[in-house]
N, C-alpha and C positions, 0 to 999 in steps of 0.2 A: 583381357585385363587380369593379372595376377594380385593376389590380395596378398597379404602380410599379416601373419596376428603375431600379434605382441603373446611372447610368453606370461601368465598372470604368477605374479610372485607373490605370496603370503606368509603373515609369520608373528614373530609376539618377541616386540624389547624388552626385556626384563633389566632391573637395576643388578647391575653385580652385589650391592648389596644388601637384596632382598633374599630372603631363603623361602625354600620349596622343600612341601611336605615330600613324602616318596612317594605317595599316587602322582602326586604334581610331575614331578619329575619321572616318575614312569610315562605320563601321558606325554609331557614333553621328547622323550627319548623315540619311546615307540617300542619299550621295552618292557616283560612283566617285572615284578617286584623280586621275585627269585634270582633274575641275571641282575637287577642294582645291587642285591645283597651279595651278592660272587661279587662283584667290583669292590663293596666296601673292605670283602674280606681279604682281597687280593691289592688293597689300598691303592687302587686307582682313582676313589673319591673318599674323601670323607663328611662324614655327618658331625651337624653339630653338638649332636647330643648322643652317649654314650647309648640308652637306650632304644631297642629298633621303632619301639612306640612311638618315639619323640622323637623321629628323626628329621632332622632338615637338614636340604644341603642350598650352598651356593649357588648361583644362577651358571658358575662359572663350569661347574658339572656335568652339565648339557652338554655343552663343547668338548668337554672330557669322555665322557659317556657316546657322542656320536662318532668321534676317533674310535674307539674302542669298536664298536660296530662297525666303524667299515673297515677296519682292519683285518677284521674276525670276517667282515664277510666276504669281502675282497680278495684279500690274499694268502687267507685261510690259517691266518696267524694266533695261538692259542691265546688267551685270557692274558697269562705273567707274558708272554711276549706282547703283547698288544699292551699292555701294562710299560714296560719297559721302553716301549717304541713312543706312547704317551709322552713319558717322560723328556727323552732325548728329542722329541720336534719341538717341545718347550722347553728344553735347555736353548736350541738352536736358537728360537722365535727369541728370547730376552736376548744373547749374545747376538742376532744381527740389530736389537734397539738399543743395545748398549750401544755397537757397533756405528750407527746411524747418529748418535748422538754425539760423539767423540768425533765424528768428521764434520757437524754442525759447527761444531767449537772452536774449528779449526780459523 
């Protein structure tokens, strides 16, 4: 008899519009505080508040911040490249929901 285990998936919904201190978001990421501060400086995230004491970001950051990582670790892509590459998979991602909804209407 061959058995099957189920892969166990784990994980945490945040509100997109809940904000996360930077330990928060460190611990979420899997990153120290040092590489989210190069992301804010390199504007791949930003905080809510101008101050690094008071910083919160969006939930939405996460998702930004773990592109960034596996980009950088994957295919060995620096910071402003991984920065830039951010950007353009989420220019894509809205133009194919634009795209998706303009053929709904049809």
């Amino acid at each position: 008899m061959v058995r099957k285990h189920a892969a166990e998936v784990s994980g945490t919904l945040l509100d997109e519009e809940r904000l996360l201190t930077l330990s928060e978001l460190c611990r979420a990421c899997q990153l120290p505080a040092e590489e989210i501060m190069a992301l804010v400086e390199e504007g791949v995230i930003e905080p809510a508040q101008e101050q690094p004491a008071q910083w919160h970001f969006s939930a939405v950051c996460i998702r930004r911040v773990r592109r960034v990582r596996t980009l950088k670790r994957d295919l060995g892509v620096n910071l402003a490249g991984a920065a830039l590459a951010v950007e353009l998979l989420e220019e894509i991602e809205r133009l194919r929901a634009r795209l998706q909804r303009l053929e709904r209407e049809r």
